[in-house]
KOLDRENKOL-522335 format. One record per residue (C-alpha): residue number from 1; residue in one letter; x, y, z. Coordinates in nm, 2 decimals. Example, Ala and Ser with C-alpha at 12.3 -4.5 7.8 and 13.67 -1.06 7.14 Angstrom:
2
   seq   type       px       py       pz
     1      A     1.23    -0.45     0.78
     2      S     1.37    -0.11     0.71
end
This chain:
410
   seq   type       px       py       pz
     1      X    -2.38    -0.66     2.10
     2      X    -2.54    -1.01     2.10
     3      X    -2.83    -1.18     1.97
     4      X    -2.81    -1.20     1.58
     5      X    -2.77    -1.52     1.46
     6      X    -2.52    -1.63     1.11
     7      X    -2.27    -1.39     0.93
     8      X    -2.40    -1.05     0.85
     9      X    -2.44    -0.85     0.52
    10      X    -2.58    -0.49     0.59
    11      X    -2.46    -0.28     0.93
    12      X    -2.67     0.05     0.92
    13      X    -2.66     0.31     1.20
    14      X    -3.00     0.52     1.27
    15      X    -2.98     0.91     1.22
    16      X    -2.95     1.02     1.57
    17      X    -2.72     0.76     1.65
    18      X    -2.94     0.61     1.87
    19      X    -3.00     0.26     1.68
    20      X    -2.79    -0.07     1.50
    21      X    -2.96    -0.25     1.26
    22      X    -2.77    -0.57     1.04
    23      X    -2.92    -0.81     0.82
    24      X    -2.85    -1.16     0.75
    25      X    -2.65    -1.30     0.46
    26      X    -2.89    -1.62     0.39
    27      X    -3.11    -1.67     0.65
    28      X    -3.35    -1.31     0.62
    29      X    -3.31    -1.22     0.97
    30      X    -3.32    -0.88     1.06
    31      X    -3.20    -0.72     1.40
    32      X    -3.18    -0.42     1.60
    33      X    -2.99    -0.25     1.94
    34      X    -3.03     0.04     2.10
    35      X    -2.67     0.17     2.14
    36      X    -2.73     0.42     2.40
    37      X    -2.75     0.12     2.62
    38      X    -2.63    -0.17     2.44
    39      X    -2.93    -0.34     2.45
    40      X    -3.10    -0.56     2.20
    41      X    -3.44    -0.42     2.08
    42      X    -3.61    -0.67     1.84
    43      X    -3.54    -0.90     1.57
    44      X    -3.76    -1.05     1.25
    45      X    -3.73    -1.38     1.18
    46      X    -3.92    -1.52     0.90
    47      X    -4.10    -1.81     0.86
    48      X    -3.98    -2.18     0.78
    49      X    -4.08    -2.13     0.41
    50      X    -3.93    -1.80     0.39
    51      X    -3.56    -1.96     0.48
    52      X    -3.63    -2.26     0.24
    53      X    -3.66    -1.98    -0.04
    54      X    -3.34    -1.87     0.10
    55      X    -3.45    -1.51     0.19
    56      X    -3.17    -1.27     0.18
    57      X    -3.19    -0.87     0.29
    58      X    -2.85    -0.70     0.10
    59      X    -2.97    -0.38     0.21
    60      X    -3.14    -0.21     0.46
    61      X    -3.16     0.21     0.63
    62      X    -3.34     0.38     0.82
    63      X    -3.58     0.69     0.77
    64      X    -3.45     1.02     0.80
    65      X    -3.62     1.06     1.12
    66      X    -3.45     0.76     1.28
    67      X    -3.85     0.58     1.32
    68      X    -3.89     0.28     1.07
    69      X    -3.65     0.04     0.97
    70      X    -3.70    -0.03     0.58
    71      X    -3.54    -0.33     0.38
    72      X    -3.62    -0.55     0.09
    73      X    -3.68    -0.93     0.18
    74      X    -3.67    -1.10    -0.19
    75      X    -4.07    -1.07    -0.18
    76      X    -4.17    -0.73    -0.14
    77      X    -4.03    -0.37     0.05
    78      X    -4.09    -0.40     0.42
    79      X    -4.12    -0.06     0.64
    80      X    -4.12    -0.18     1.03
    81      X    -4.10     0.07     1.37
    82      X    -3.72     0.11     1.46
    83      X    -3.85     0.08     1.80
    84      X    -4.05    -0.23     1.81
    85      X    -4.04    -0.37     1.49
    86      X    -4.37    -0.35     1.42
    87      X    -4.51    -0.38     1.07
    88      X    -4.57    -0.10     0.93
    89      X    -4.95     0.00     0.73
    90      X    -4.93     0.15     0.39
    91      X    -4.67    -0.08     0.23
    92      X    -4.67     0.02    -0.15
    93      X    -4.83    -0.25    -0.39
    94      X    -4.54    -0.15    -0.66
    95      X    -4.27    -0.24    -0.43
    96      X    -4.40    -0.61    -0.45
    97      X    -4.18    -0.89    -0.57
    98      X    -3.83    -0.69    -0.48
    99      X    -3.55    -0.85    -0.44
   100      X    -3.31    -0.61    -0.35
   101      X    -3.31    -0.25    -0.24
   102      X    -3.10     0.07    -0.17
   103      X    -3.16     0.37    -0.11
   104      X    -2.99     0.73    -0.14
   105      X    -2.86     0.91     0.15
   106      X    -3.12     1.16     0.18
   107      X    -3.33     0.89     0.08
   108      X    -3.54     1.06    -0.19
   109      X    -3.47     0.79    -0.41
   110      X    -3.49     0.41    -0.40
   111      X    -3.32     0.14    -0.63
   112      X    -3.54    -0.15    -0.67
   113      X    -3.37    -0.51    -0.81
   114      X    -3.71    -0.69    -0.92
   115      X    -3.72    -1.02    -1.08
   116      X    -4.01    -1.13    -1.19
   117      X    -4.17    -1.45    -1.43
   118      X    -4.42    -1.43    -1.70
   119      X    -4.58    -1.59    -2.01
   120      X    -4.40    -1.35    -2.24
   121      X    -4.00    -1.47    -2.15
   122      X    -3.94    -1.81    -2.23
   123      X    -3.63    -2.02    -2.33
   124      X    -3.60    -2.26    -2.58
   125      X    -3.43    -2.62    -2.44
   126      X    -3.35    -2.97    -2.59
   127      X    -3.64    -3.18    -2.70
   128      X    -3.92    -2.85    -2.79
   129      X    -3.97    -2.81    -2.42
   130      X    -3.98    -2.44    -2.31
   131      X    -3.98    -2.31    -1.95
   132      X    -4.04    -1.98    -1.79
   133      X    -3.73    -1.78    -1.77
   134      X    -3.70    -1.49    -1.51
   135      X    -3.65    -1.07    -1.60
   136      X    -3.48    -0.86    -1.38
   137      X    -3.62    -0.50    -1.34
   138      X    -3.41    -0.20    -1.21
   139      X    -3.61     0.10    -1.11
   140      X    -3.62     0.38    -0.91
   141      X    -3.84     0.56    -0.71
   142      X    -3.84     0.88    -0.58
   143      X    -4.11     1.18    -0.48
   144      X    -4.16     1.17    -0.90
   145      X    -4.28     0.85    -0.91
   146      X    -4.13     0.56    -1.04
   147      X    -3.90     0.52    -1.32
   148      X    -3.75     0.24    -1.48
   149      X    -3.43     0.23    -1.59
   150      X    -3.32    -0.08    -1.72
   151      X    -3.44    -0.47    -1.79
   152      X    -3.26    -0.80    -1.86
   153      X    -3.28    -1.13    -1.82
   154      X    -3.20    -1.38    -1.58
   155      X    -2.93    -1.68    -1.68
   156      X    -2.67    -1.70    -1.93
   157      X    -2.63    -1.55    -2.18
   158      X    -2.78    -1.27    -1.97
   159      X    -2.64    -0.98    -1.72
   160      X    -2.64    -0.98    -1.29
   161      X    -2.58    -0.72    -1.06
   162      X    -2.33    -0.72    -0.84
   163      X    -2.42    -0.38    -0.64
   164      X    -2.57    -0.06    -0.66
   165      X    -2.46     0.28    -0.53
   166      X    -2.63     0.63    -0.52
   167      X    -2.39     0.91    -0.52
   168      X    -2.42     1.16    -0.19
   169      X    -2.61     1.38    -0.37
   170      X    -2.90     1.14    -0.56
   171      X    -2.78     1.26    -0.89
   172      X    -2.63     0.94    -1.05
   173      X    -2.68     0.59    -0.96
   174      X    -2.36     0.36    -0.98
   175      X    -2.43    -0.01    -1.10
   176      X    -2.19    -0.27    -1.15
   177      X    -2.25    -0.62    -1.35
   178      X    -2.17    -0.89    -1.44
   179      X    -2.25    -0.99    -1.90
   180      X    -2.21    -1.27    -2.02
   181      X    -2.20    -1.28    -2.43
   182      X    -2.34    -1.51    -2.67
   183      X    -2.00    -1.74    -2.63
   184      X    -2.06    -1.76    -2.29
   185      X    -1.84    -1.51    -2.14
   186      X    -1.83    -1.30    -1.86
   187      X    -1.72    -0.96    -1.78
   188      X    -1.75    -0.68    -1.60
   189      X    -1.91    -0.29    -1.68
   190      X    -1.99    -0.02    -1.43
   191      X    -2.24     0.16    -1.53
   192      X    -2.34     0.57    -1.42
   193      X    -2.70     0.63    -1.45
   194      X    -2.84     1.01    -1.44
   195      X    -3.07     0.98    -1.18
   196      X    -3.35     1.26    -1.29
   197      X    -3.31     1.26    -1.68
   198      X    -3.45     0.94    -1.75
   199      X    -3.41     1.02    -2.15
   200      X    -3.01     1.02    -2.08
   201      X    -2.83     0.64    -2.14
   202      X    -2.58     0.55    -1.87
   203      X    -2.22     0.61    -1.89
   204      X    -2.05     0.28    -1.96
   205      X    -1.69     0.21    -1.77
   206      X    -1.49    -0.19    -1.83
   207      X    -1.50    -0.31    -1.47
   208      X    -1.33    -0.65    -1.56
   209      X    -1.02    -0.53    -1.28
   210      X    -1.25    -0.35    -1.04
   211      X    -1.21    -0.44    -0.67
   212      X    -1.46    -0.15    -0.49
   213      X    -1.55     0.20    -0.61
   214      X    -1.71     0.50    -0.37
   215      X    -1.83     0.85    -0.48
   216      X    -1.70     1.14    -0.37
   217      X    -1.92     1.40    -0.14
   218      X    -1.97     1.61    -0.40
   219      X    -2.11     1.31    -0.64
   220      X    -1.87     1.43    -0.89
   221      X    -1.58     1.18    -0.90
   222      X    -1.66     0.80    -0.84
   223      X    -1.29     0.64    -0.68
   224      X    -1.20     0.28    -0.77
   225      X    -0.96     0.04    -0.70
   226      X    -0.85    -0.22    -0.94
   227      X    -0.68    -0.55    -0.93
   228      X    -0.37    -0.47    -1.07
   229      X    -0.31    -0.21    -0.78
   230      X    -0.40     0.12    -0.99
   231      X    -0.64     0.38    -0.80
   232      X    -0.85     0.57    -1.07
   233      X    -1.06     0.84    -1.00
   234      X    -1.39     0.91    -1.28
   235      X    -1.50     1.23    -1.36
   236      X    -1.88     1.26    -1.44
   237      X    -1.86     1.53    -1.62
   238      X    -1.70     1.41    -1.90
   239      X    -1.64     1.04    -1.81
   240      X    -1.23     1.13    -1.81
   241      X    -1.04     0.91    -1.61
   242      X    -0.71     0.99    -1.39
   243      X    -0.47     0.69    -1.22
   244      X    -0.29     0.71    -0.90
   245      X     0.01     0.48    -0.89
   246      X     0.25     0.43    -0.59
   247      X     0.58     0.21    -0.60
   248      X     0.49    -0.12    -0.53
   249      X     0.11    -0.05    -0.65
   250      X    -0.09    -0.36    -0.39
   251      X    -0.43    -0.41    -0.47
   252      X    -0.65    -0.19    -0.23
   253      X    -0.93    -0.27    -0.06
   254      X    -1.10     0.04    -0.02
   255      X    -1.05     0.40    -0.15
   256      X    -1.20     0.73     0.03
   257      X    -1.13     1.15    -0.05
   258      X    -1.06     1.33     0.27
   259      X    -1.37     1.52     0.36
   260      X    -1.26     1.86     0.14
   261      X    -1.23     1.69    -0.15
   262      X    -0.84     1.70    -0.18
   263      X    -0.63     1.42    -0.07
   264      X    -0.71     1.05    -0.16
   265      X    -0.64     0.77     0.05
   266      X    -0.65     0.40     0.01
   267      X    -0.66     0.08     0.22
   268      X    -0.43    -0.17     0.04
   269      X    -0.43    -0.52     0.07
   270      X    -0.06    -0.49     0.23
   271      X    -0.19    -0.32     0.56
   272      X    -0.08     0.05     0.43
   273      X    -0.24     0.31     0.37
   274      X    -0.13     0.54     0.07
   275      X    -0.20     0.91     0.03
   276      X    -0.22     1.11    -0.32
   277      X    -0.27     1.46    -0.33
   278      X    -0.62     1.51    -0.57
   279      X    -0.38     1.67    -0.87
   280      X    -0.14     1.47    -0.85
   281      X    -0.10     1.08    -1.01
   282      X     0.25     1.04    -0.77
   283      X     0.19     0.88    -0.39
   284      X     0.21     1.20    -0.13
   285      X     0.30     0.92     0.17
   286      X     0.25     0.65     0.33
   287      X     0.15     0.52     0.67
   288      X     0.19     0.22     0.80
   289      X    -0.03     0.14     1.19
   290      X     0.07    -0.12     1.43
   291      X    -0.18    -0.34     1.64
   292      X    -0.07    -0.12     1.98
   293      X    -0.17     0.24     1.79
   294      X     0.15     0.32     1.66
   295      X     0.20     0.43     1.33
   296      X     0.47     0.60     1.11
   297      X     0.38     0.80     0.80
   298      X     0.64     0.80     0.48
   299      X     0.73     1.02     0.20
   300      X     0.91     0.91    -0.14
   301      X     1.24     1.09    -0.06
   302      X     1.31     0.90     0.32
   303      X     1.13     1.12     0.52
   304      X     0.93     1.04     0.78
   305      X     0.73     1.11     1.12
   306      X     0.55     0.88     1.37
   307      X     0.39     0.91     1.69
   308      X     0.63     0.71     1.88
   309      X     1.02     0.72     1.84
   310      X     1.07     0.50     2.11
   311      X     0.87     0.18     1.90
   312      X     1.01     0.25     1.51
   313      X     1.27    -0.03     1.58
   314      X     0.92    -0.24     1.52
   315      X     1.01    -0.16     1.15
   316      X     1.26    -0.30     0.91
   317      X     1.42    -0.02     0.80
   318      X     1.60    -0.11     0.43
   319      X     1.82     0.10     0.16
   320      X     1.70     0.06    -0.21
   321      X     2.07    -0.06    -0.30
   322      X     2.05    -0.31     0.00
   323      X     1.74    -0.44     0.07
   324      X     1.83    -0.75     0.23
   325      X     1.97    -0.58     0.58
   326      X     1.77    -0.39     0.79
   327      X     1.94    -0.09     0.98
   328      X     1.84     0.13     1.31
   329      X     1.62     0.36     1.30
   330      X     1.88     0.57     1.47
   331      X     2.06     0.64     1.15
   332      X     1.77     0.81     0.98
   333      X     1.65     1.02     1.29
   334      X     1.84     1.35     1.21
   335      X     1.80     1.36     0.81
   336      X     1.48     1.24     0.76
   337      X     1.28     1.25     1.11
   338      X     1.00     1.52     1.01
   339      X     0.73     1.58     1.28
   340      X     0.39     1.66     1.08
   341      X     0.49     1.49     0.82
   342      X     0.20     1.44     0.61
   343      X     0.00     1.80     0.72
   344      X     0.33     1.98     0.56
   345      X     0.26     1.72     0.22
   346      X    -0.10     1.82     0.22
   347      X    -0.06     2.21     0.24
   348      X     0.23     2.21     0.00
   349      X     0.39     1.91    -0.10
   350      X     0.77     1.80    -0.13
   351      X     0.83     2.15    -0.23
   352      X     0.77     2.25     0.14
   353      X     0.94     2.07     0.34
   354      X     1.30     2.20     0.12
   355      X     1.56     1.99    -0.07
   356      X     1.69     1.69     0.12
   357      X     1.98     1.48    -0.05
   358      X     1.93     1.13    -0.13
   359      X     1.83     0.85     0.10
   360      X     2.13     0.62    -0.04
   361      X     2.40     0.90     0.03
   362      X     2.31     0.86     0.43
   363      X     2.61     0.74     0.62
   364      X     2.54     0.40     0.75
   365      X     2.84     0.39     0.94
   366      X     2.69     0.43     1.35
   367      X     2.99     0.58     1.59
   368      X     3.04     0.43     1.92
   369      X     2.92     0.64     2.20
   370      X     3.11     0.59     2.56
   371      X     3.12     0.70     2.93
   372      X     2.79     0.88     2.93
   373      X     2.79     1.19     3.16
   374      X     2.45     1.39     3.30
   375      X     2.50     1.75     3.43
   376      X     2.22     1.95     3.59
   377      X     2.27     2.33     3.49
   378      X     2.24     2.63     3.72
   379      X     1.87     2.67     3.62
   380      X     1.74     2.38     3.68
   381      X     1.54     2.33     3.40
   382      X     1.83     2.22     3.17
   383      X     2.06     1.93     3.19
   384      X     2.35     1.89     2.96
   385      X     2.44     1.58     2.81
   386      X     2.81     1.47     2.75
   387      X     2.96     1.16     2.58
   388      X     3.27     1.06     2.41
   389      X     3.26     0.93     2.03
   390      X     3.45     0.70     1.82
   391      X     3.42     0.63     1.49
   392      X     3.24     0.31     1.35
   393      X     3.27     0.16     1.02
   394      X     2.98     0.04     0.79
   395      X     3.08    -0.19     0.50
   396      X     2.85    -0.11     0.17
   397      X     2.69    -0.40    -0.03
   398      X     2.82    -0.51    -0.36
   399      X     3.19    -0.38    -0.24
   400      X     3.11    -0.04    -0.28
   401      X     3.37     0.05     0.00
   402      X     3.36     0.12     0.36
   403      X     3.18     0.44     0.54
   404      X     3.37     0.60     0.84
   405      X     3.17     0.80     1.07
   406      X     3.25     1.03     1.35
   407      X     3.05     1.26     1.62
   408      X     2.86     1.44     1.29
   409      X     2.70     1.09     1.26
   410      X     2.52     1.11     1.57
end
């Protein structure tokens, strides 16, 4: 789909499916495409002195019904037809002067960022002179009316938001920013606002090593991902936190539950995804997926599964005891080669796939196979295979010795 100009910030689909819209990073623009047909619908641009402002829209959704388009422009909350993008009449005089929106998914409630300038904040500078300083609103509204949940100021020392995220449900609002203290420095909180008691104060989380964070389905459990590779899961019931380590622990770039509720998976940095099981802190598996659609899903203990035994030679294949030659894939195939794979972790863990011996007591020695021989049998739905075997040597790293294999080692 063509026809937005510049890099984009917000991608929204419409209920039905029926309709794109993206924003602009810088420029304010706002477009839409029908994807039933690919086509491109309308698109606001605003005016000269809107870009010299430098007008951005961080966040934009549709009405439940799929018929406006509604998104905050830095000036006020605009509501156009999804179809033609037509202004819409009625806009609300409170939603003046905001600068950034977002809204819950069943969008009863709206987050409002609203900066605003008046007599009553002003800074002290050099020389007596005082000037106006800005004061940034957070609010929501909903079906209630509106509520304000927090102020601060503009500048340093001061605090910023970085984003803002309902939970599923509308019951908490995530906000993550950025204070900066009287000496002038920065870090991070995340903050967990309870959306309907207005009386309640937010729970209060250090974000300095936070990389992304998600809520669960439920709302219950916010998921975040941290800079020094540890995924951690929130409980909001009693703000308890549980880590998910893995071996090599990369920082991931996103973290998702699977739609029950309970398996976590995260995107990491390294191109891998990692599974936990929700109880448990240990990695369940990983999977690893090629540019061509193949992939090949891991457990700790060696075992694995992919859909493609033909294309697994694409991966280096390495011992913990010698990681500096890779080996075939053949080697592993009758140990460790475990078709569903990661349904049999989900349902029951290591524990049901059976004891395996380790991965470093695998014979690395590969016999020599010979004079290959193809029999059709009397049914003619079988075909035996025959081959003659010798036996190959491996020699071990570190001079551990030398392995002998034999027809076994197949």
């Amino acid at each position: 789909m063509k026809g937005h100009p510049g890099s984009i910030a917000k991608l929204v689909i419409s209920p039905n499916g029926d309709k794109v819209a993206v924003s602009g990073v810088s420029d304010g623009v706002v477009s839409v495409w029908d994807l039933s047909r690919g086509t491109f619908l309308w698109a606001y641009v605003p005016p000269i002195e809107g870009m010299s402002r430098g007008t951005i829209v961080l966040d934009l959704s549709f009405t439940p019904d799929g018929q406006h388009l509604i998104y905050a422009d830095g000036v006020q909350v605009v509501t156009r037809d999804a179809l033609t993008g037509e202004l819409a009449a009625g806009t609300d005089s409170l939603l003046k002067n905001a600068g950034r929106a977002t809204f819950s998914r069943d969008h009863k409630f709206l987050a409002l960022l609203s900066p605003i300038t008046g007599p009553s904040q002003h800074a002290q500078l050099g020389g007596g002179r005082e000037t106006a300083r800005r004061k940034t609103i957070l609010t929501v509204k909903s079906g209630d009316g509106i509520r304000q949940l927090d102020s601060f100021e503009d500048g340093s020392p001061g605090r910023s938001i970085e984003e803002i995220v309902f939970a599923p449900t509308g019951q908490h609002l995530a906000v993550l920013e950025q204070e900066i203290d009287p000496q002038f420095k920065s870090h991070r909180v995340l903050r967990i606002w309870p959306v309907k008691d207005i009386e309640s104060s937010p729970a209060v989380f250090d974000a300095s090593g936070l990389k992304s964070f998600s809520f669960s389905k439920d709302g219950q459990f916010i998921f975040a991902s941290l800079t020094n590779g540890v995924v951690a899961r929130i409980t909001l019931l009693d703000n308890s936190i549980m880590k998910f380590t893995a071996e090599t622990n990369p920082v991931s770039r996103t973290v998702t539950p699977n739609p029950d509720g309970t398996m976590l998976v995260a995107a990491g940095e390294d191109a891998l995804l990692r599974v936990w099981k929700m109880d448990s802190e240990k990695v369940l598996c990983s999977i690893a997926v090629l540019s061509d659609g193949t992939w090949l899903a891991w457990s700790t203990d060696g075992r694995f599964d992919t859909n493609s035994l033909d294309k697994i030679d694409s991966f280096a294949w390495l011992m913990p005891d010698d990681p500096d030659r890779s080996l075939p894939a053949e080697l592993y195939i009758r140990d460790y080669y475990s078709p569903k794979l990661v349904a049999a972790l989900a349902s029951g863990g290591d524990d049901a796939l059976g004891s395996i011996r380790s991965i470093e007591q695998l014979n690395r020695a590969r016999p020599r196979i010979t004079n290959i021989r193809l029999i059709p049998e009397d049914d003619s739905q079988t075909i035996m295979a025959k081959v003659d075997v010798e036996g190959g040597t491996f020699e071990q790293a570190h001079n551990k010795g030398r392995q002998i294999s034999g027809a076994y080692d197949l």
